[in-house]
C-alpha positions as CSV (number, residue, x, y, z in Angstrom):
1,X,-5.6,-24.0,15.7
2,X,-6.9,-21.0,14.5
3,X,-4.6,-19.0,12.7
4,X,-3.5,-14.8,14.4
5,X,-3.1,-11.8,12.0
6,X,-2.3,-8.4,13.0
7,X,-2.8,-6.1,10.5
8,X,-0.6,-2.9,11.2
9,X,-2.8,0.6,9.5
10,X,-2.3,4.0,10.9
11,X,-3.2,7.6,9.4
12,X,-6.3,9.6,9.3
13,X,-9.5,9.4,7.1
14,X,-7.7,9.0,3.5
15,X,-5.1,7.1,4.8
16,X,-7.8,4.1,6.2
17,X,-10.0,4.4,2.9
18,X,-7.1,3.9,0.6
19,X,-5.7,0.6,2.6
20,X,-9.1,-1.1,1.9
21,X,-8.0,-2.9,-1.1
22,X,-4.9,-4.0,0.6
23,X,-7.4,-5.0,3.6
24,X,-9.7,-7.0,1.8
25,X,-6.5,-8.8,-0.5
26,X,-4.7,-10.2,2.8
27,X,-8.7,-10.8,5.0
28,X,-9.0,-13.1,1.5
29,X,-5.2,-14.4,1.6
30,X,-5.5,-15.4,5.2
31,X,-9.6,-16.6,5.0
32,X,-10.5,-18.3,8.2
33,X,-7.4,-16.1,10.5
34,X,-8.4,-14.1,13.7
35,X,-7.7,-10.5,12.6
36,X,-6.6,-7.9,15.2
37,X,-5.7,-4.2,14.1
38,X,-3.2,-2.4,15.2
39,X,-3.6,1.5,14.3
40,X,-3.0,5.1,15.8
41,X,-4.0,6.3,19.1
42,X,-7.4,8.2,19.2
43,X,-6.8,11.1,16.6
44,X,-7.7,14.5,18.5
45,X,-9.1,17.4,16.9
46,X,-10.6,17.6,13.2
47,X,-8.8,14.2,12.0
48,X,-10.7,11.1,11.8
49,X,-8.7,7.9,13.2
50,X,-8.1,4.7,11.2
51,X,-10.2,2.8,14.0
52,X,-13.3,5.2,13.6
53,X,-12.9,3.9,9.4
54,X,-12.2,0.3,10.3
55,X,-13.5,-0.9,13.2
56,X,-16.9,-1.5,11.2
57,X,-16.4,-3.5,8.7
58,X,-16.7,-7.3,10.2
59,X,-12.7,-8.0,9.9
60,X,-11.4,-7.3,13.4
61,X,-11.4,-8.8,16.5
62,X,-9.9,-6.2,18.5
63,X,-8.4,-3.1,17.9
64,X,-4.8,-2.5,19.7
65,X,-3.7,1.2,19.2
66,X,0.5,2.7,18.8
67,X,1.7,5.6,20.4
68,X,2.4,8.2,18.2
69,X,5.6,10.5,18.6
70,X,3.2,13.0,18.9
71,X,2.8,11.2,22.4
72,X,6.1,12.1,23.6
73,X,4.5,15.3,24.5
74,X,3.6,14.2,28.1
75,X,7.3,13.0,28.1
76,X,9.7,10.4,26.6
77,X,9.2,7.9,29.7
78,X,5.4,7.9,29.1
79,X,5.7,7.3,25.6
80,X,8.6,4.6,26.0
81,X,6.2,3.1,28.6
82,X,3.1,2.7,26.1
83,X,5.5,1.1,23.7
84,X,6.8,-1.5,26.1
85,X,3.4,-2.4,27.0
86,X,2.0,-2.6,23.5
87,X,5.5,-5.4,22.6
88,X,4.0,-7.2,26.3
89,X,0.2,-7.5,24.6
90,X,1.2,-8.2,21.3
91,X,4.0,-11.2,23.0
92,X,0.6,-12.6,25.0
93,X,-1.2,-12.8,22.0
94,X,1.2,-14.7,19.9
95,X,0.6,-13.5,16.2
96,X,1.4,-15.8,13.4
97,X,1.8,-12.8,10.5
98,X,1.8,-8.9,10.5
99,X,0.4,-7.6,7.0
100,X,2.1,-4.3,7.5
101,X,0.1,-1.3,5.8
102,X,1.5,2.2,7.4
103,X,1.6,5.1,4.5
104,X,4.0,4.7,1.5
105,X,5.9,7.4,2.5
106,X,6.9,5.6,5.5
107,X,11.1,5.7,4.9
108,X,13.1,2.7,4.5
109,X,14.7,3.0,8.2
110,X,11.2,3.5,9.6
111,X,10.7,0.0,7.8
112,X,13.6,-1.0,9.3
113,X,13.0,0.3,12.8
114,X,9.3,-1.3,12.4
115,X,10.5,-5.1,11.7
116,X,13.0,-4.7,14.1
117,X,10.1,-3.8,16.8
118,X,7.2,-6.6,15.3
119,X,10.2,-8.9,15.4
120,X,11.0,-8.1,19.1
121,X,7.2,-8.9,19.5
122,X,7.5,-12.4,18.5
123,X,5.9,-12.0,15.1
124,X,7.9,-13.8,12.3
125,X,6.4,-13.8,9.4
126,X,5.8,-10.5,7.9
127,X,4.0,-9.4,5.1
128,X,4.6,-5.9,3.2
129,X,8.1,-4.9,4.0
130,X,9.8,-6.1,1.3
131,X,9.2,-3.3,-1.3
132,X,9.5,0.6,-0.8
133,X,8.6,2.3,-3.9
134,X,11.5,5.0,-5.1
135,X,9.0,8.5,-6.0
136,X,10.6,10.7,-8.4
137,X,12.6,13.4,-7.3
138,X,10.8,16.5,-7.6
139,X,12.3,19.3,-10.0
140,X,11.5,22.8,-9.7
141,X,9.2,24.0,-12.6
142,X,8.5,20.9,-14.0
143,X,5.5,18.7,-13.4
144,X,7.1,14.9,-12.1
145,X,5.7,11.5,-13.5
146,X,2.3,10.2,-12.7
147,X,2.9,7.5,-9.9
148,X,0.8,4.3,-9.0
149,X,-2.4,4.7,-6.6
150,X,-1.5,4.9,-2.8
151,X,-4.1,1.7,-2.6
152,X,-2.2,0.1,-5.2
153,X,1.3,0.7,-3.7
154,X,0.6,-0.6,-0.9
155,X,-1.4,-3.9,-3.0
156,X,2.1,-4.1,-4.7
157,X,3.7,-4.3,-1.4
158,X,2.0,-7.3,-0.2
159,X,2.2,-8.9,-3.5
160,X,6.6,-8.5,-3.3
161,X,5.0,-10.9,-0.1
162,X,3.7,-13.5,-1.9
163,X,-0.2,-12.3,-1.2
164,X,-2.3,-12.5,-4.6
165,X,-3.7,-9.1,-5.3
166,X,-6.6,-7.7,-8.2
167,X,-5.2,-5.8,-11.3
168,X,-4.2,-2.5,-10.6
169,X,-7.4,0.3,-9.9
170,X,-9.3,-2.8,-9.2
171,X,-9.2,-3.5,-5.4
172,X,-12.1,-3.7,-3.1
173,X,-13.2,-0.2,-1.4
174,X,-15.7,-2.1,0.3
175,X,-16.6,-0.4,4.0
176,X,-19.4,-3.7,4.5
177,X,-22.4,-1.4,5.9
178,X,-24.2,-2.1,9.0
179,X,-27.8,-2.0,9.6
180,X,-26.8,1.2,12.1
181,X,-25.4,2.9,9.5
182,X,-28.2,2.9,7.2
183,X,-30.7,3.7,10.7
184,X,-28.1,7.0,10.6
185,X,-28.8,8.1,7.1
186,X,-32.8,6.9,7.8
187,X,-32.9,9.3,11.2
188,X,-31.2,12.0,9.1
189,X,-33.6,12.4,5.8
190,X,-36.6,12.2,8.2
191,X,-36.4,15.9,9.7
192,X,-35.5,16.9,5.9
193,X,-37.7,19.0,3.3
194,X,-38.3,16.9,0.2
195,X,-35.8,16.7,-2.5
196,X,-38.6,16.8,-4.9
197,X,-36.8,13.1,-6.2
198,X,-34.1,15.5,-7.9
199,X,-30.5,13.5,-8.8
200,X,-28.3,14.0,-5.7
201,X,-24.8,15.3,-6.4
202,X,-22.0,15.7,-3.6
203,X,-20.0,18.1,-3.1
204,X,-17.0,18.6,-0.5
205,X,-15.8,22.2,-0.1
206,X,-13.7,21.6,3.0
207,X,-10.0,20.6,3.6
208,X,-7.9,20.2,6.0
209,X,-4.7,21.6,4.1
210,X,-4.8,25.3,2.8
211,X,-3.1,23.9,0.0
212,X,-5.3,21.9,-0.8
213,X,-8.8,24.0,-0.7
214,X,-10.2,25.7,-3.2
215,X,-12.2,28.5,-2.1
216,X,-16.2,27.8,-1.4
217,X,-17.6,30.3,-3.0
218,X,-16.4,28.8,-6.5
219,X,-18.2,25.7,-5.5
220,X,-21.2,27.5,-5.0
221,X,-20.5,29.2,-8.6
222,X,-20.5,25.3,-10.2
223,X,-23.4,24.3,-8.3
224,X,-25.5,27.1,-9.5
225,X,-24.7,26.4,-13.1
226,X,-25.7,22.7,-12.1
227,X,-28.8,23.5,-11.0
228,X,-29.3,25.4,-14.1
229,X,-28.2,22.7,-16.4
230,X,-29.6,19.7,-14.6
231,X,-31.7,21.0,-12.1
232,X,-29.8,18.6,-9.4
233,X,-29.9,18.8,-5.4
234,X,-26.6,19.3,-4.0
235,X,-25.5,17.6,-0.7
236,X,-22.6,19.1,1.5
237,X,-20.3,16.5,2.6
238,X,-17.4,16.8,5.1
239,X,-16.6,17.4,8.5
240,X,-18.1,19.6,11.5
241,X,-15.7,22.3,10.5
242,X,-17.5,22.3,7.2
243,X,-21.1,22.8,8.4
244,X,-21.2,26.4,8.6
245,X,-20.0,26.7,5.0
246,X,-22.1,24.5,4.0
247,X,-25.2,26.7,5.1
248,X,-23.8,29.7,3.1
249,X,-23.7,27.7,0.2
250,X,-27.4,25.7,0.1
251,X,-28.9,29.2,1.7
252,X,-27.3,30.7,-1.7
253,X,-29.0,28.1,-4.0
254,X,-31.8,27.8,-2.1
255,X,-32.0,24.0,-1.5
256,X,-29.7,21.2,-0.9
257,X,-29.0,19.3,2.1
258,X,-25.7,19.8,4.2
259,X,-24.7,16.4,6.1
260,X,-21.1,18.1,6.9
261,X,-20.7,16.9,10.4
262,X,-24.0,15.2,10.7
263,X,-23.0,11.7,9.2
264,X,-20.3,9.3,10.5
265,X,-17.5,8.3,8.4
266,X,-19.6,5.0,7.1
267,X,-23.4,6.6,7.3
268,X,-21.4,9.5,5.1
269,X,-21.2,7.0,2.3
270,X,-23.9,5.2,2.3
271,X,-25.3,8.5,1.6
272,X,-22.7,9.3,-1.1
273,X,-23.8,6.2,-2.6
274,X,-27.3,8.1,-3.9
275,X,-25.7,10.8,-5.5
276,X,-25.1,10.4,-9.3
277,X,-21.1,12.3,-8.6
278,X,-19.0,14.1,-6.5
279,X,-16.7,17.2,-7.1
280,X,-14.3,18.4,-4.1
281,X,-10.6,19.2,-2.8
282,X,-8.2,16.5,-2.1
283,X,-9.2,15.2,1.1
284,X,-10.4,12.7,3.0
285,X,-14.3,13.5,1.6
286,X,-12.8,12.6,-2.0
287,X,-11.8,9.2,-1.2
288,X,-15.3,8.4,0.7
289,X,-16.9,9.4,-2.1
290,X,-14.9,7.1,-4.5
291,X,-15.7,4.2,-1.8
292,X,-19.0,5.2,-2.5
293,X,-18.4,4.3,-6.0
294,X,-19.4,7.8,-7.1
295,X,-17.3,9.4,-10.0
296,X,-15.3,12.4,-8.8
297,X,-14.2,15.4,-10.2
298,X,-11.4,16.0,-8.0
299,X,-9.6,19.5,-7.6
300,X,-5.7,18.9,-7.0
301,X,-3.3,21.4,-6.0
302,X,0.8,20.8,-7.4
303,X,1.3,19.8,-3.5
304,X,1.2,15.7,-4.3
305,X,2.5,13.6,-6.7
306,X,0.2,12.9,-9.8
307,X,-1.6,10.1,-8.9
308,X,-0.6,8.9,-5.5
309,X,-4.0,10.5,-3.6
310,X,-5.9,10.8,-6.4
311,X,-9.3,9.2,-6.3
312,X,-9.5,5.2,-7.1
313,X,-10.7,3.5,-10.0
314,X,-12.0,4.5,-13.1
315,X,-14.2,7.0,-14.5
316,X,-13.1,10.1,-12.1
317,X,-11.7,13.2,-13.7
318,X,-8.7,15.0,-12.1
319,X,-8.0,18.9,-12.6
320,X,-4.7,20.2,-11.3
321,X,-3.0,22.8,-13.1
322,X,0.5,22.1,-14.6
323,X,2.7,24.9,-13.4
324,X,5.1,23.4,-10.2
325,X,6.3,27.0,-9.6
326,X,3.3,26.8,-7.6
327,X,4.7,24.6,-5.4
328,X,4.4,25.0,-1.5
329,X,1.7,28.0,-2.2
330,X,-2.2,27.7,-2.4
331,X,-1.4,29.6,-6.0
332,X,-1.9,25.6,-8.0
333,X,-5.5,25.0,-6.6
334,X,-6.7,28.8,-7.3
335,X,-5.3,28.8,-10.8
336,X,-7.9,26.0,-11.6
337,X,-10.9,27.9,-13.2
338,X,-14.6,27.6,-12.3
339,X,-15.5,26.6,-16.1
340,X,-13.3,23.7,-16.6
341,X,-14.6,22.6,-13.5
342,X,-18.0,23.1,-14.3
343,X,-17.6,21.1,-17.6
344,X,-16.1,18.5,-16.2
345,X,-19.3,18.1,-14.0
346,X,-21.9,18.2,-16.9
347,X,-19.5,15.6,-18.9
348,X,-20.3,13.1,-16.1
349,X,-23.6,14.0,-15.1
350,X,-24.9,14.1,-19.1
351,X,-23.2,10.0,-19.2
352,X,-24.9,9.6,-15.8
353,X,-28.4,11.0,-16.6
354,X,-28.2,9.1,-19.7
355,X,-27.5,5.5,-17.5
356,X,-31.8,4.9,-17.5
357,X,-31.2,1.6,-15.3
358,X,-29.2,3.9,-12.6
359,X,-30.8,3.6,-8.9
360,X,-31.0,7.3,-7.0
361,X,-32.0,5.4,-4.2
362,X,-29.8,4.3,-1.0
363,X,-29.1,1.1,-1.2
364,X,-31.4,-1.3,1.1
365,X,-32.3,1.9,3.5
């Protein structure tokens, strides 16, 4: 009898990207399983739901979404109701294992409160809930320890479980493309003015924390030294929110293309994966980019832990300035100057012009 895996994600865009390698790790543990996923109610608003990430890639079965607290705004009864009938559906359908892959900030007595609840369901062999990984405390002034990869906290996680996982920066940010994704970025370059077979180079100017954004118009200061240096054609990547910014910035350099709120999640990187790097603020857009498998130069503010959300794998380059005092304030990302930044572009893009054998083409489109 075919084997039943429920796979627990929730969180927005970052959140979903960063999982991947845990995804892929237990899809390969449990080869041959019926995979369900169990994830967030519909995100409203700006932020992009784990099942808008997910749902492509050729894993699941079914998606089965959780009430957020946020829920309990119609009324506890409502929200105590969804709950009851989410432990009914997942009873009927009588998982074998739950590979559990919420946030690592997730608390130990949410953990505790969570296996209590998949146990309830009749699930009884769970998978990443035996580790919880102790952050430094933060001190006032100082900057803390670099910490592991969210992606490769939550691979440790289901290796305390006994699941086999890659070395660490290794794991799979594999999103699978569709042939409807690739008809998405097709439909969009058609009503485009030639790029002139310029190098492609993304950028992401948007964010949605404060803290976290680093103003636009210092973007548009790096790409016109860019297109100075390496005559490159910059693409605007992010969300709806972003377009408008977007057109201020390529109306500036007078080219570009701005696919902020024009591509889907997935069509988003299959684009990405033509551009020869990405620079942008510590969002959601960073971590596409890096499943993309571009290198990032990644802006960080002094609001996250060194290393948890930055970009995966190797080859990125992370500015953040060192001063915590900053902390709480937008002060850490505008302290970050428009030169280093700059350099850090032309560092990757002279190694990247150099690679002869590179493709600037989309893949199979």
């Amino acid at each position: 009898m075919q084997q039943r895996v429920l796979i627990f994600q929730i969180g927005s865009l970052g959140d979903s990207i960063v999982a991947l390698p845990a995804i892929w790790a237990a899809v390969e543990y449990f080869a041959g399983a019926r995979f369900s996923l169990l994830c967030d109610n519909k995100m409203q608003g700006r932020f992009v739901s784990s099942a808008e990430v997910l749902s492509g890639i050729g894993v699941f079965d079914e998606l089965l979404y959780y009430p957020k607290t946020d829920d309990t705004r119609a009324g506890w009864l409502p929200y105590i109701g969804h709950l009851v009938k989410l432990l009914s559906d997942l009873r009927q359908r009588k998982f074998d294992f739950l590979v559990y892959l919420p946030p690592s900030r997730r608390s130990p007595k949410q953990i505790k409160r969570d296996r209590i609840f998949f146990r309830v369901a009749g699930i009884k062999r769970l998978f990443g809930m035996d580790m919880c990984y102790q952050f430094p405390t933060r001190v006032w002034g100082r900057l803390p320890d670099r910490v592991p990869y969210e992606s490769d906290l939550l691979l440790a996680r289901l290796a305390a479980s006994g699941i086999p996982i890659p070395q660490a920066g290794c794991g799979r940010l594999d999103i699978a493309p569709r042939e409807q994704d690739r008809e998405e970025v097709k439909r969009w370059l058609a009503d485009l003015t030639s790029d002139s077979f310029r190098p492609w180079i993304g950028i992401g100017p948007g964010c949605k924390l404060e803290i976290n954004r680093w103003p636009y118009q210092r973007y548009q200061q790096v790409g016109e030294e860019l297109i100075r240096r390496f005559d490159v054609w910059p693409i605007i990547f992010g969300g709806p929110e972003d377009w408008l910014t977007g057109e201020r910035m390529i109306c500036a350099w007078g080219r570009g293309y701005n696919a902020a709120g024009k591509l889907g999640v997935r069509s988003g990187i299959m684009a990405m994966q033509r551009c020869r790097m990405f620079v942008g603020n510590d969002t959601g857009t960073m971590h596409m980019a890096a499943a993309a498998g571009n290198r990032c130069v990644a802006l960080h503010s002094s609001n996250n832990l060194p290393g948890k959300w930055e970009p995966y794998g190797k080859g990125h380059t992370v500015i953040r300035t060192s001063d915590e005092s900053f902390e709480a304030r937008n002060e850490s990302i505008l302290a970050i100057r428009v030169d280093d930044v700059i350099e850090a572009c032309s560092a990757i893009l002279t190694e990247e012009m150099a690679l002869k054998d590179r493709s600037i083409t989309i893949p199979t489109v």
